[in-house]
Backbone bond lengths (Angstrom), bond angles and torsions (degrees), N, CA, C in turn:
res aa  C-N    CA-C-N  psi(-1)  N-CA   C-N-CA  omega(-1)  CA-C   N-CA-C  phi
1 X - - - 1.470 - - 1.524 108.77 -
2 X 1.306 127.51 101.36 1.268 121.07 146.75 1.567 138.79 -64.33
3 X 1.495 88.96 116.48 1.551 102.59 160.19 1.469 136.22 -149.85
4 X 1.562 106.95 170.01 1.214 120.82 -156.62 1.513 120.05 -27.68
5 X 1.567 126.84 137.96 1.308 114.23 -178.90 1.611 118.60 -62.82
6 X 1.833 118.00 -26.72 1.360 145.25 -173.55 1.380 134.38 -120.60
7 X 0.814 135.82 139.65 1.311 109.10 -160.29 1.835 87.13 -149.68
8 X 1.745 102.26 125.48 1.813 100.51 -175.33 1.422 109.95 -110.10
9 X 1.317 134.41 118.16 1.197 139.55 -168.66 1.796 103.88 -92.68
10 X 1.083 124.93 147.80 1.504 140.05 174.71 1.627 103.95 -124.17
11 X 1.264 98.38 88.69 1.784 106.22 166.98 1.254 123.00 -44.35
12 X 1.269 145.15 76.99 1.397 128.98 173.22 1.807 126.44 -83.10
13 X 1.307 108.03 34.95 1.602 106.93 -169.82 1.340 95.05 -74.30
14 X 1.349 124.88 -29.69 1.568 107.02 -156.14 1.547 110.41 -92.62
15 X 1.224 114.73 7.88 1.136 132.23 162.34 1.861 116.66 -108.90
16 X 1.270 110.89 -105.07 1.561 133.13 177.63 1.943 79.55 -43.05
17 X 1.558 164.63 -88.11 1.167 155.80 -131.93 1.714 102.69 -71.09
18 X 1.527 118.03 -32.40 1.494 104.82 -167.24 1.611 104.97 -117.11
19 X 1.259 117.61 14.37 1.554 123.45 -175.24 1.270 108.36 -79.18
20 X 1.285 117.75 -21.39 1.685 100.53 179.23 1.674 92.75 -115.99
21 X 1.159 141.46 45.01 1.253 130.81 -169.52 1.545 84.29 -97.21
22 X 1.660 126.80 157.19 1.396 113.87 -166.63 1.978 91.08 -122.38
23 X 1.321 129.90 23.66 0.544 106.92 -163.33 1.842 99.29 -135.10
24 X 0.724 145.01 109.50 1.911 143.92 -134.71 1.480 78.38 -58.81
25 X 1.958 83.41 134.02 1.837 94.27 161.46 1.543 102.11 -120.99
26 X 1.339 127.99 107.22 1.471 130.78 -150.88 1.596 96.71 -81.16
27 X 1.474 90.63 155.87 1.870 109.24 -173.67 1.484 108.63 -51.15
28 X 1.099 122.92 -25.32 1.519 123.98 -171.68 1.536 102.40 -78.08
29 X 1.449 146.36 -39.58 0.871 135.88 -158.76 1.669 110.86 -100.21
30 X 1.928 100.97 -24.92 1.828 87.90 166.44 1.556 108.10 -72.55
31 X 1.165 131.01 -30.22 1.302 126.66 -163.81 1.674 101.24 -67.76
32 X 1.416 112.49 -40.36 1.252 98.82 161.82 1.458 143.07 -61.67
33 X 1.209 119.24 -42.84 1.328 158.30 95.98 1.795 93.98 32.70
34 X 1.869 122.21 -77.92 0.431 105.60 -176.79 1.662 121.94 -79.04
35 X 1.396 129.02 -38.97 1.443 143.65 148.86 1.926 109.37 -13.20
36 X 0.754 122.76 -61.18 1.414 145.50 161.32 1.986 106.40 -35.26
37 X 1.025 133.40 -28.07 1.399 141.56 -134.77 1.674 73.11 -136.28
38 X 1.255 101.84 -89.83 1.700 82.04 -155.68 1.339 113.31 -60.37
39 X 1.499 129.73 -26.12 1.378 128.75 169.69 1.528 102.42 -38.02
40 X 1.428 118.46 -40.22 1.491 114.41 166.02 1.464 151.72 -30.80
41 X 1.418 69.44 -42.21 1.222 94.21 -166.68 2.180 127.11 130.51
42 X 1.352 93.24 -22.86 1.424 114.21 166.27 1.609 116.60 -33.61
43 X 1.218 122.90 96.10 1.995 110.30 161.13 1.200 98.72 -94.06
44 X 1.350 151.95 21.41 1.052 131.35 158.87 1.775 133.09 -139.55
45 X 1.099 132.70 69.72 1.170 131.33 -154.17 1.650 105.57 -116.99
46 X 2.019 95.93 125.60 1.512 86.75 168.71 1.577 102.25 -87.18
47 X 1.907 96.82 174.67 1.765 91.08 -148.73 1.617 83.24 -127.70
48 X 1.115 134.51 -32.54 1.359 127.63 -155.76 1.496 109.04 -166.18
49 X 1.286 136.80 -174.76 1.513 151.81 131.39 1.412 134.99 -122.95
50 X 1.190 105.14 129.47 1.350 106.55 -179.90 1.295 123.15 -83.24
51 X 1.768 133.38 71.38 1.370 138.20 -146.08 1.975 83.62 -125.46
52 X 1.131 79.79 170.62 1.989 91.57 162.14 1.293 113.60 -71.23
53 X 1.472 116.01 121.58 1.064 121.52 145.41 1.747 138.70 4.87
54 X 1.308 83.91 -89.84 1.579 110.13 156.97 1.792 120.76 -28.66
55 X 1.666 87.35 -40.69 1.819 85.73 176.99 1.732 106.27 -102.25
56 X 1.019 109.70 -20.93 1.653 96.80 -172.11 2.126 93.55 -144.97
57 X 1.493 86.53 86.18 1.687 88.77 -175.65 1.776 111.12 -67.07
58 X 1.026 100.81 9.75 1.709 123.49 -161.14 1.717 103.62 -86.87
59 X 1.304 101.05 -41.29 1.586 108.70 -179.67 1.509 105.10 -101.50
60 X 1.105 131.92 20.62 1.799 124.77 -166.60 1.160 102.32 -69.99
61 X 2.092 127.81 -13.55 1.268 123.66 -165.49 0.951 93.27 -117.19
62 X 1.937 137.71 41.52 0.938 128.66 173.95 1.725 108.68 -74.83
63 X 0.960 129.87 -59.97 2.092 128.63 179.56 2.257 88.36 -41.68
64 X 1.208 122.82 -61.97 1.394 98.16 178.74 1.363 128.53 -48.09
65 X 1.315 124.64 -45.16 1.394 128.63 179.90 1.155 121.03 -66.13
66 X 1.254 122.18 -28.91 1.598 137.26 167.63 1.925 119.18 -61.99
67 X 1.553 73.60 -31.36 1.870 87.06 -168.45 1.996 104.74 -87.20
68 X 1.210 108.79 -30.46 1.796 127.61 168.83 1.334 98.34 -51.31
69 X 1.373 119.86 -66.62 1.384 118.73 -164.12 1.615 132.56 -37.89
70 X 1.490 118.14 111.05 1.337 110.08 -156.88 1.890 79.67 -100.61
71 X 1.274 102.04 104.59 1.876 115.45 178.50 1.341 111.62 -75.53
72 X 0.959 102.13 139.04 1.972 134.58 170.80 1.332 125.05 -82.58
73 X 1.234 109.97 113.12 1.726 97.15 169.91 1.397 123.69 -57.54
74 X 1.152 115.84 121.20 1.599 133.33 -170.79 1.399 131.16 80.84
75 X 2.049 88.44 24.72 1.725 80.29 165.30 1.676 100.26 -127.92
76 X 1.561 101.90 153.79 1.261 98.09 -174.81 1.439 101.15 -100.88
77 X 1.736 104.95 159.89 1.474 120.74 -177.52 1.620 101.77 -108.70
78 X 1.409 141.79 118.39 1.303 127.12 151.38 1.406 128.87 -113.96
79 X 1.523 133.05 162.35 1.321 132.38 -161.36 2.076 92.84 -125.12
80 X 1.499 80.35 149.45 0.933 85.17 156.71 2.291 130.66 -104.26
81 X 1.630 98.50 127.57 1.574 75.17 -177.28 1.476 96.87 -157.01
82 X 1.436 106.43 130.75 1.436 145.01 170.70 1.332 124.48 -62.48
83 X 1.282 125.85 -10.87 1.190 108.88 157.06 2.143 111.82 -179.15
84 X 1.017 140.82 -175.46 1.665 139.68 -167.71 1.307 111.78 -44.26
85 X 1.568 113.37 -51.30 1.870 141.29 156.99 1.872 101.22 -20.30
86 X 1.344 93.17 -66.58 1.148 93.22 -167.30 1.207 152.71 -108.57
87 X 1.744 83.49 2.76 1.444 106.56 147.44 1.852 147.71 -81.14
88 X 1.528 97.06 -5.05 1.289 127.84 178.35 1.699 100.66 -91.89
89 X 1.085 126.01 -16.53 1.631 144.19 -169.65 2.167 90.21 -102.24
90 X 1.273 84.96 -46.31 1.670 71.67 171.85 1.367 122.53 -103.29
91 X 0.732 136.78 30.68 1.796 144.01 -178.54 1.263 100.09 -123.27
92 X 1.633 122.53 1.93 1.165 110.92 -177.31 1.503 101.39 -108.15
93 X 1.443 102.61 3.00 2.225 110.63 -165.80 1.799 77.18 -100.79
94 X 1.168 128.51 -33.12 1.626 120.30 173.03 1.942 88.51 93.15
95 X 1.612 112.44 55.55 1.625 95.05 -178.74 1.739 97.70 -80.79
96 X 1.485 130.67 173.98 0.987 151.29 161.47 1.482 112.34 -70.59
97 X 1.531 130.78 -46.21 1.043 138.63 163.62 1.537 141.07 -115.63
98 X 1.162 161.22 -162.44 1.069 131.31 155.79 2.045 87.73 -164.30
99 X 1.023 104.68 150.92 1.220 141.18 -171.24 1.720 120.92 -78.05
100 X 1.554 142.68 118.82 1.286 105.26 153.97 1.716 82.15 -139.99
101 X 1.441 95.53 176.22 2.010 92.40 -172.38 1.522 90.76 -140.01
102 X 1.784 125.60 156.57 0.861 137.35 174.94 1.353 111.26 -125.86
103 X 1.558 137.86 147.23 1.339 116.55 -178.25 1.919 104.20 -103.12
104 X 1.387 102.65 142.05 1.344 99.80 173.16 1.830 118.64 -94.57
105 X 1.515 113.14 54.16 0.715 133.22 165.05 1.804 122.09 -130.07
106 X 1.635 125.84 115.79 1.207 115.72 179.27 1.498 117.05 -59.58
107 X 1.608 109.77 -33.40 1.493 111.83 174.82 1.535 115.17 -56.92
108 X 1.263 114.23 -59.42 1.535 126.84 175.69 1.832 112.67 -45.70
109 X 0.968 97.56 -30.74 1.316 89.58 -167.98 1.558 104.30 -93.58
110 X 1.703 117.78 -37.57 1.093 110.33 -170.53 2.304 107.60 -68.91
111 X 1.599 87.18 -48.81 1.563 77.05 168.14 1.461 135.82 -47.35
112 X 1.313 114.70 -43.04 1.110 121.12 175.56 1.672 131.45 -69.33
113 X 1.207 96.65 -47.71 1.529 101.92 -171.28 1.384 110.54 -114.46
114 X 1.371 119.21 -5.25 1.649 137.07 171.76 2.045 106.13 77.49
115 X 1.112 106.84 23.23 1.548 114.04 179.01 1.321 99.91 -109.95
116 X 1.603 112.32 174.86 1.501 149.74 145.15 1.961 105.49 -72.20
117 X 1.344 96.53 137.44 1.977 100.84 179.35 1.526 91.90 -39.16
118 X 1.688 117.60 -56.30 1.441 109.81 -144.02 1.648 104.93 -72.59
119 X 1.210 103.12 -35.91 1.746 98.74 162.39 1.498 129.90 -53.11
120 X 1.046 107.61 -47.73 1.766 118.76 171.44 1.657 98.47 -55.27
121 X 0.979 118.30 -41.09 1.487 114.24 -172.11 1.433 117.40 -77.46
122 X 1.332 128.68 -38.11 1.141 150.42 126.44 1.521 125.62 5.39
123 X 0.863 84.81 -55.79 1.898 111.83 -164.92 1.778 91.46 -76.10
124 X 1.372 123.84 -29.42 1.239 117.77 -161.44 1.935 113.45 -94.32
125 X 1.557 95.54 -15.94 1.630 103.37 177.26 1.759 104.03 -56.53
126 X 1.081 133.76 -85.67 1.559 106.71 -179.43 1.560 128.18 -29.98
127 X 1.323 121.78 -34.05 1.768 108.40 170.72 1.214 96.58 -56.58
128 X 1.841 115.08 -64.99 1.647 107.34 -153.08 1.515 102.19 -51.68
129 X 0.898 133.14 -63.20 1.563 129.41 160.78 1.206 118.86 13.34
130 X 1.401 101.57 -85.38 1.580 133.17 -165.37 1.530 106.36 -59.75
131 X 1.730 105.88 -41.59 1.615 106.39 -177.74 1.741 108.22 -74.88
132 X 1.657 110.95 -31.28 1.126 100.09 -173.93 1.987 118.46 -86.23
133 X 1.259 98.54 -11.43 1.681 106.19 153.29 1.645 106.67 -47.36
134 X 1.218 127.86 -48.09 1.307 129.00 -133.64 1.876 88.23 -105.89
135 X 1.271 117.98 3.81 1.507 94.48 -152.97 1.429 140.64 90.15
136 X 1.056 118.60 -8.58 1.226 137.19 -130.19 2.055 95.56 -122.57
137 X 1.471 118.83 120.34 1.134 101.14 178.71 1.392 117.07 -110.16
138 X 1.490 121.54 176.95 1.533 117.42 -171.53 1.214 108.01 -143.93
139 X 1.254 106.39 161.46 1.785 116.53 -157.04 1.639 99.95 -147.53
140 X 1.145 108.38 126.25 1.833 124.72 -173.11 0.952 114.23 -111.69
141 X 1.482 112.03 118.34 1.562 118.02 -174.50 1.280 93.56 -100.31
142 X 1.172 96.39 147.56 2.403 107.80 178.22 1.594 77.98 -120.72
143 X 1.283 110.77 118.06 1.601 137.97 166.47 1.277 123.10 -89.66
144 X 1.208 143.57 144.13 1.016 154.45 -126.62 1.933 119.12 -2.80
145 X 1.595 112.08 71.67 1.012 129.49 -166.88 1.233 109.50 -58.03
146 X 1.471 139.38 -56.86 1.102 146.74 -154.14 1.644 109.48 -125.15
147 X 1.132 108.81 -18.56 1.686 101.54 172.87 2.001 112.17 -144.79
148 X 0.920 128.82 150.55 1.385 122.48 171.59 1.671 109.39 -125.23
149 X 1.348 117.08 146.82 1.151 135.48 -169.32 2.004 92.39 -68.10
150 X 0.933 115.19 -22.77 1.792 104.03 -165.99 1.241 110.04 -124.61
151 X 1.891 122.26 -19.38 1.521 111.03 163.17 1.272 106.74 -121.64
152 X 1.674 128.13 -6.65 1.469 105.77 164.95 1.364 102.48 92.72
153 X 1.447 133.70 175.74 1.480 116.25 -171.85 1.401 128.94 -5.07
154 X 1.624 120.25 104.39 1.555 95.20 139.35 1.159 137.03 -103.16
155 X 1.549 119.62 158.90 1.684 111.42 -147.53 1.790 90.68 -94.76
156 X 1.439 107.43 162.56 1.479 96.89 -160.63 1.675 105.78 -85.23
157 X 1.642 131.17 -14.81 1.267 126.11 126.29 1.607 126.75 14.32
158 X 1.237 108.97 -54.98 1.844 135.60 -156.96 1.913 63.66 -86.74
159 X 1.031 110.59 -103.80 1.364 109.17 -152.01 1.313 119.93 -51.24
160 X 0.911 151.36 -17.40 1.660 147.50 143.00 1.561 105.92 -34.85
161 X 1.617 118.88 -55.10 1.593 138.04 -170.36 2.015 77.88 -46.55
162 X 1.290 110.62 -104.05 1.559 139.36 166.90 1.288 84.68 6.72
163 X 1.248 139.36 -110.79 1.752 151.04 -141.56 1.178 85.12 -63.48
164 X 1.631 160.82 -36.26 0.940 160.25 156.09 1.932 115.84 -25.21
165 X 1.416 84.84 -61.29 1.938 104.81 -169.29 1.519 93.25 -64.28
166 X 1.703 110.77 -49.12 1.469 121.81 -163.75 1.901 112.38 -59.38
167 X 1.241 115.68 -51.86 1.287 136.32 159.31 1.415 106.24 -19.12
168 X 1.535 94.82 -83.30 1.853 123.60 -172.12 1.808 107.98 -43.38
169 X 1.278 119.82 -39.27 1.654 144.31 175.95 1.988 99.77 -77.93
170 X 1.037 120.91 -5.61 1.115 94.96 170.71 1.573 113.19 108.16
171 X 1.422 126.66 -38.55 1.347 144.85 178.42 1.289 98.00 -38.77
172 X 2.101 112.39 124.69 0.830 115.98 146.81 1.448 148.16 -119.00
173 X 0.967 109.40 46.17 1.957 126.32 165.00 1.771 84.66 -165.87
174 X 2.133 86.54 152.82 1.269 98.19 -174.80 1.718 94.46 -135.89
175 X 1.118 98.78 149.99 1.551 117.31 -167.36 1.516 102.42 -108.91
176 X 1.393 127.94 139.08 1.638 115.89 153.65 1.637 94.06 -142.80
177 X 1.446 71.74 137.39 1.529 112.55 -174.49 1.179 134.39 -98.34
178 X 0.944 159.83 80.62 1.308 167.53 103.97 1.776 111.16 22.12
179 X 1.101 122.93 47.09 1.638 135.72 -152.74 1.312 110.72 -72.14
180 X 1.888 119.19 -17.90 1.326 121.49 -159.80 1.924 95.52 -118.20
181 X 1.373 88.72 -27.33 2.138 89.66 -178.04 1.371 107.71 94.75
182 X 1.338 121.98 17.66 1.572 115.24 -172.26 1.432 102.14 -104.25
183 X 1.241 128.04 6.37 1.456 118.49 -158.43 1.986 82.39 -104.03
184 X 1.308 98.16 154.09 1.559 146.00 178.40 1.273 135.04 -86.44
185 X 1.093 164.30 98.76 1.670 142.46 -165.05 1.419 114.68 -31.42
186 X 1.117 115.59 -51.13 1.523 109.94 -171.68 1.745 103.36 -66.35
187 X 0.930 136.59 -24.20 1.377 127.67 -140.69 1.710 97.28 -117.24
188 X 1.724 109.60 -34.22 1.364 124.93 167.37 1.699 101.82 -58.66
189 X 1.176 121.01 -44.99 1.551 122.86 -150.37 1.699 81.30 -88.51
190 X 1.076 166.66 -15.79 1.675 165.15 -101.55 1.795 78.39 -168.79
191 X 1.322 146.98 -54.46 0.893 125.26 159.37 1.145 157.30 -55.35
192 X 1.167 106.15 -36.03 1.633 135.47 140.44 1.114 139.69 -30.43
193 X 1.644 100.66 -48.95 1.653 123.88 178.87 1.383 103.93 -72.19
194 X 1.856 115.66 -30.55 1.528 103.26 -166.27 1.171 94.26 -87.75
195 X 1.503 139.49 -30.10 1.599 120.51 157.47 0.898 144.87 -18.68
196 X 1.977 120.02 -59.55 0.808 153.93 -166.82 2.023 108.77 -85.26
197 X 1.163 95.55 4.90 1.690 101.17 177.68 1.809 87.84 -88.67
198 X 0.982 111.59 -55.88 1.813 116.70 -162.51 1.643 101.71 -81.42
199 X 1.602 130.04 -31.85 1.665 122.44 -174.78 1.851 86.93 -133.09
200 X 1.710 89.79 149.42 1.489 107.37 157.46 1.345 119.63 -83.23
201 X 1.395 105.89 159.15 1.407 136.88 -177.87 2.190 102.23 -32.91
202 X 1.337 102.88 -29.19 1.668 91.17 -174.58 1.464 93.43 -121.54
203 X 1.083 121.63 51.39 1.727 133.77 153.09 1.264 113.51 -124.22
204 X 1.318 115.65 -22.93 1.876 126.29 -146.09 1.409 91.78 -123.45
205 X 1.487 120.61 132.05 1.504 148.23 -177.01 1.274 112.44 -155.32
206 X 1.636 113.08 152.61 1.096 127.46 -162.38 1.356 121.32 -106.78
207 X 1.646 159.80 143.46 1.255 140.85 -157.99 1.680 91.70 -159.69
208 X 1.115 112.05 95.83 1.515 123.28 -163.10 1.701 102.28 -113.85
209 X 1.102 134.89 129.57 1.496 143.80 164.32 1.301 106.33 -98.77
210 X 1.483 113.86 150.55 1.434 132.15 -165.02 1.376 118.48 -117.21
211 X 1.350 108.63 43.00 1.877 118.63 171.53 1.275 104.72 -55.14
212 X 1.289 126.63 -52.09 1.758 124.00 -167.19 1.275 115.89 -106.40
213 X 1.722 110.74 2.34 1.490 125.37 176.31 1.363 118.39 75.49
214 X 1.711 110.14 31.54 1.282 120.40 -173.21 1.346 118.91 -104.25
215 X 1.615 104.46 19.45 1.918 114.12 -166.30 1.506 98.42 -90.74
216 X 1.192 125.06 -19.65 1.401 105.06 176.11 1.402 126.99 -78.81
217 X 1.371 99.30 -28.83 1.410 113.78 -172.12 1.787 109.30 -85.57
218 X 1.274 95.35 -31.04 1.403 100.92 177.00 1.508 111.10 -71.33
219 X 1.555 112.76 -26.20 1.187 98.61 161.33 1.392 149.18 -77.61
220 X 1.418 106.53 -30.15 1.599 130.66 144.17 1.511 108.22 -29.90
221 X 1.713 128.01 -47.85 1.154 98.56 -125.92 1.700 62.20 -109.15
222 X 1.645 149.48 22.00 1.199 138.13 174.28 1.672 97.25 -102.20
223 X 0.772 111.37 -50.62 1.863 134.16 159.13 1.464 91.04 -20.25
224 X 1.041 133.56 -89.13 1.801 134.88 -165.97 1.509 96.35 -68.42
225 X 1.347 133.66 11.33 1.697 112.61 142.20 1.689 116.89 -96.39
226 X 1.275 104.32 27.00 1.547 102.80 -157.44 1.736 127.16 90.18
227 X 1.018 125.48 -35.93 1.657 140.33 -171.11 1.681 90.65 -34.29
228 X 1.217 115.79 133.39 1.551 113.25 163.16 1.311 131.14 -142.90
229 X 2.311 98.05 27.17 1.342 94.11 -158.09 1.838 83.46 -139.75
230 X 1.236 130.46 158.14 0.997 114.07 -178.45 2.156 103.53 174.09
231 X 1.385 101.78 141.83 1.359 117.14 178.41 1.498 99.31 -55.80
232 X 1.623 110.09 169.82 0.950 124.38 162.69 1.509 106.53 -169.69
233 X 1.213 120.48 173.36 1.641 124.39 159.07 1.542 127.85 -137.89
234 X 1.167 115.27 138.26 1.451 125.91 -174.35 1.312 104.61 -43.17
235 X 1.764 133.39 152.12 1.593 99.56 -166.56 1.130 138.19 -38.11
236 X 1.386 90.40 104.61 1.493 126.05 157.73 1.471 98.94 44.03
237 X 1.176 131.16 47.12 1.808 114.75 -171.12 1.368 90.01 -104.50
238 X 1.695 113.03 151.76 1.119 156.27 175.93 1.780 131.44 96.42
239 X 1.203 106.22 -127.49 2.088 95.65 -162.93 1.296 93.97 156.95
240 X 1.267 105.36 166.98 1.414 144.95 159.50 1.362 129.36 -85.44
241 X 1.356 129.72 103.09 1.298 128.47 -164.98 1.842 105.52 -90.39
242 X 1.662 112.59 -4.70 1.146 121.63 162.89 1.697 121.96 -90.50
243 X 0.818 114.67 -9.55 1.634 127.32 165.59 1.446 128.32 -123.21
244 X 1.182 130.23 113.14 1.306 141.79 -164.38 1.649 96.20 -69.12
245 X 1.286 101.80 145.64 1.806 107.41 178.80 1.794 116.26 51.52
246 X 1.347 106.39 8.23 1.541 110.18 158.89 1.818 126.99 -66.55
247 X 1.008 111.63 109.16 1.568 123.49 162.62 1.197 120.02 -35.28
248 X 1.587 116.37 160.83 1.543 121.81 147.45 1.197 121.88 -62.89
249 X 1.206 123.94 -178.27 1.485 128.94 -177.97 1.608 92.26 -83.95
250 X 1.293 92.26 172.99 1.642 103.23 -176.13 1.424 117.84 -73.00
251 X 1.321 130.69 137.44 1.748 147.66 -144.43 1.109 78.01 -81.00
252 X 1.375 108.25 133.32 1.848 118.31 177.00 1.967 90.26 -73.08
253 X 1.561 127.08 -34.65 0.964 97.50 -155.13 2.147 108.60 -78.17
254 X 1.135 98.25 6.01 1.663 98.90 175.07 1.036 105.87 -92.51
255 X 1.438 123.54 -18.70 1.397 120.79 -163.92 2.036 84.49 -87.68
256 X 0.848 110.76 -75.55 1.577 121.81 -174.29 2.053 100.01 -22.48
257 X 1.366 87.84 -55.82 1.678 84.91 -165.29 1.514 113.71 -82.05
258 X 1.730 122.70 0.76 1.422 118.73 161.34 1.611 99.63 -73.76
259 X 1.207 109.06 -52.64 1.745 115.99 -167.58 1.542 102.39 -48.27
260 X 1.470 117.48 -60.88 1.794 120.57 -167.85 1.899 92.16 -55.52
261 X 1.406 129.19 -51.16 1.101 119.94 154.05 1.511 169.16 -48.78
262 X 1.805 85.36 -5.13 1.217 105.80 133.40 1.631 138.92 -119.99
263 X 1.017 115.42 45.22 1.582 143.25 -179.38 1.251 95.98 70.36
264 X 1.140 146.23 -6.18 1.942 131.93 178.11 1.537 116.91 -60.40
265 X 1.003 98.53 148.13 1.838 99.33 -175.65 1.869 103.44 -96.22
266 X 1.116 102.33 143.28 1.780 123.38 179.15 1.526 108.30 -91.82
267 X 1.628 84.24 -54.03 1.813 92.21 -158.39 1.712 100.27 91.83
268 X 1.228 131.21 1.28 1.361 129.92 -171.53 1.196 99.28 -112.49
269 X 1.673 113.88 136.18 1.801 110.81 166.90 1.770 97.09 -117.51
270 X 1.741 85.31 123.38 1.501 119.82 -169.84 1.523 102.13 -27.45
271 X 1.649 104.59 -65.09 1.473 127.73 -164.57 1.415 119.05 -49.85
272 X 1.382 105.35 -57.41 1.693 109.35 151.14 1.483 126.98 -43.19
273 X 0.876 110.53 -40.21 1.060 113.58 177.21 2.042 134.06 -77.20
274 X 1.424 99.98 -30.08 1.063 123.45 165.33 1.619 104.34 -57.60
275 X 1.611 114.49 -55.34 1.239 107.02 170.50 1.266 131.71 -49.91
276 X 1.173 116.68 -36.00 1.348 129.65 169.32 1.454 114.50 -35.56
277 X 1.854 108.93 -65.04 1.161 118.57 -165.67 1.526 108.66 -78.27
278 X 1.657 114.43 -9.34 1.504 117.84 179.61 1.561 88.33 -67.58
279 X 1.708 124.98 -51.87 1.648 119.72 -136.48 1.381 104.42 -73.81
280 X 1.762 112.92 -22.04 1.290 100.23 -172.82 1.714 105.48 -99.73
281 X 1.324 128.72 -24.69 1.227 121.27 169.45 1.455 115.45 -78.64
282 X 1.316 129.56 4.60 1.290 134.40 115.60 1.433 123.67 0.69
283 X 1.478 79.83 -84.42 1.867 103.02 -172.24 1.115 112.22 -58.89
284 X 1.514 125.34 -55.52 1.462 133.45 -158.95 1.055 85.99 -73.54
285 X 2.030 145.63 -18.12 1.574 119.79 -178.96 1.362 108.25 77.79
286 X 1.626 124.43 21.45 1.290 128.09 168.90 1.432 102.54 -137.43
287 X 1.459 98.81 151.36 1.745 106.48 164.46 1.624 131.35 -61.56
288 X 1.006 120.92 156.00 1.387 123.92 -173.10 1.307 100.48 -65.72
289 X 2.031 114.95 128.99 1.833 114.23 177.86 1.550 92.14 -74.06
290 X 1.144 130.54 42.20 1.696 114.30 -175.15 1.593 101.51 -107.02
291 X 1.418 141.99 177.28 1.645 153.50 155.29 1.322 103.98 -98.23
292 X 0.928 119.31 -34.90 1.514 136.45 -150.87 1.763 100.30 -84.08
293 X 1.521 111.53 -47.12 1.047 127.17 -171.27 1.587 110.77 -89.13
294 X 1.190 104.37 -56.27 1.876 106.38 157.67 1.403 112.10 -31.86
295 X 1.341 122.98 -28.63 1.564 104.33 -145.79 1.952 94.79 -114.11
296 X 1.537 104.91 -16.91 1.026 110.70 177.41 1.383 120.24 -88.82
297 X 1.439 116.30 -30.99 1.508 118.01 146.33 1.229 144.21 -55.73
298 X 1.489 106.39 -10.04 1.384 116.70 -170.53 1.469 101.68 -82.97
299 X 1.605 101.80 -41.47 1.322 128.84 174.51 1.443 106.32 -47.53
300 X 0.901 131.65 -25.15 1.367 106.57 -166.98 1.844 91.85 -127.41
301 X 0.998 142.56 26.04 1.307 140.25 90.79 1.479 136.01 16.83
302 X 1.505 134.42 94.34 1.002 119.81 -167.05 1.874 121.88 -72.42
């Protein structure tokens, strides 16, 4: 199996890991939180979103957390933001990237947001616009790639359509997502491929959650199409508030220590990083969702 000599991870815990946490995680501790990550070794971490309040009271200190950040040369900062509102709210934190996601599900999308995919997608050509006036680049996640909480398979069709709309709008890097954790190697890699019709191999990354514990393998098995770029989260923090008993995305620190284990370079040192996921599951008063990190703490155990 060939694969990539490198492999670049984009931390999103301190965003997508603490957004549904219900319990205030104050600006001082993501900023550390984020400080902690690239001290890691991290160049790429999304940091926040700029959404309503009202819907995600979790990010309301997103302009503070942005403004804490004592930045690194060569790491990028991105936001997440949903629509003109809130992208003018983020162009003012000065992110490097900014975020919008489409679901490749008609059910998902129509329940949720009351549109058609191609409308939801639609809706996003003035940001990309606006960000690419500014310099500013953007990255499209197609959400629930391979399974949806309300119709259950999606066929990988749906996501070709999606990276298709995203393309046509201007989007430049495309994300597929695996948002619920039900997807499989075969069915992850069939998603992928329909990506990879509309973006190349160094636009296109993978963002896999670990409900059925299939993010590692699913990542392996995107890895042997070339893929060499891909989400992750500091242990394993966060979920799906659209799928009951849905996981975080997969613990950057398992992901980090399969990769160093198979000779690929990160640029990430494990150990640092483990700390990382100790300082903030710390806070939350829970253990790290990581193996990798469990097993390295245990280790150092007297």
């Amino acid at each position: 199996m060939k694969l990539p000599s490198r492999v670049q991870l984009t931390d999103v815990g301190p965003r997508d890991g603490l957004q549904n946490e219900k319990s205030p995680v104050p600006a001082a501790v993501k900023v550390e939180l984020v400080h902690r990550l690239q001290a890691a070794g991290l160049q790429r971490i999304e940091v926040t979103s700029f959404v309503s309040p009202k819907w995600v009271p979790q990010m309301a200190d997103n302009a503070e957390v942005m403004a804490g950040i004592q930045r690194q040369p060569g790491v990028r900062y991105s936001v997440l933001t949903p629509n003109l509102q809130g992208f003018g709210q983020a162009a003012a934190s000065q992110p490097d990237e900014i975020v919008v996601f489409g679901a490749a599900s008609e059910a998902f999308s129509q329940r949720n947001i009351n549109c058609s995919i191609a409308e939801s997608i639609e809706r996003f050509r003035p940001v990309v616009a606006a960000a690419h006036q500014q310099g500013i680049s953007v990255r499209g996640a197609i959400s629930c790639a391979v399974g949806c909480p309300y119709e259950g398979d999606v066929p990988p069709e749906r996501v070709g359509l999606v990276a298709r709309l995203m393309r046509d709008i201007g989007v430049d890097h495309i994300y597929v997502a695996d948002t619920i954790g039900v997807g499989t190697p075969r069915k992850v890699q069939a998603a992928m491929e329909a990506a990879l019709a509309h973006y190349d191999l160094d636009h296109t990354a993978g963002h896999f959650h670990d409900t059925y514990g299939q993010a590692l393998a699913n990542t392996l098995a995107t890895m042997a199409l070339g893929v060499w770029q891909f989400d992750t989260s500091v242990a394993g923090l966060g979920g799906c508030p659209y799928a009951k008993g849905a996981t975080g995305n997969v613990a950057s620190e398992d992901v980090v220590f399969m990769l160093h284990g198979l000779g690929i370079d990160t640029g990430i040192d494990l150990d640092a990083l483990v700390d990382a996921g100790r300082f903030i599951s710390d806070f939350l008063q829970r253990p790290p969702n990581s193996r990798a990190a469990t097993a390295r703490l245990n280790q150092r155990k007297p």
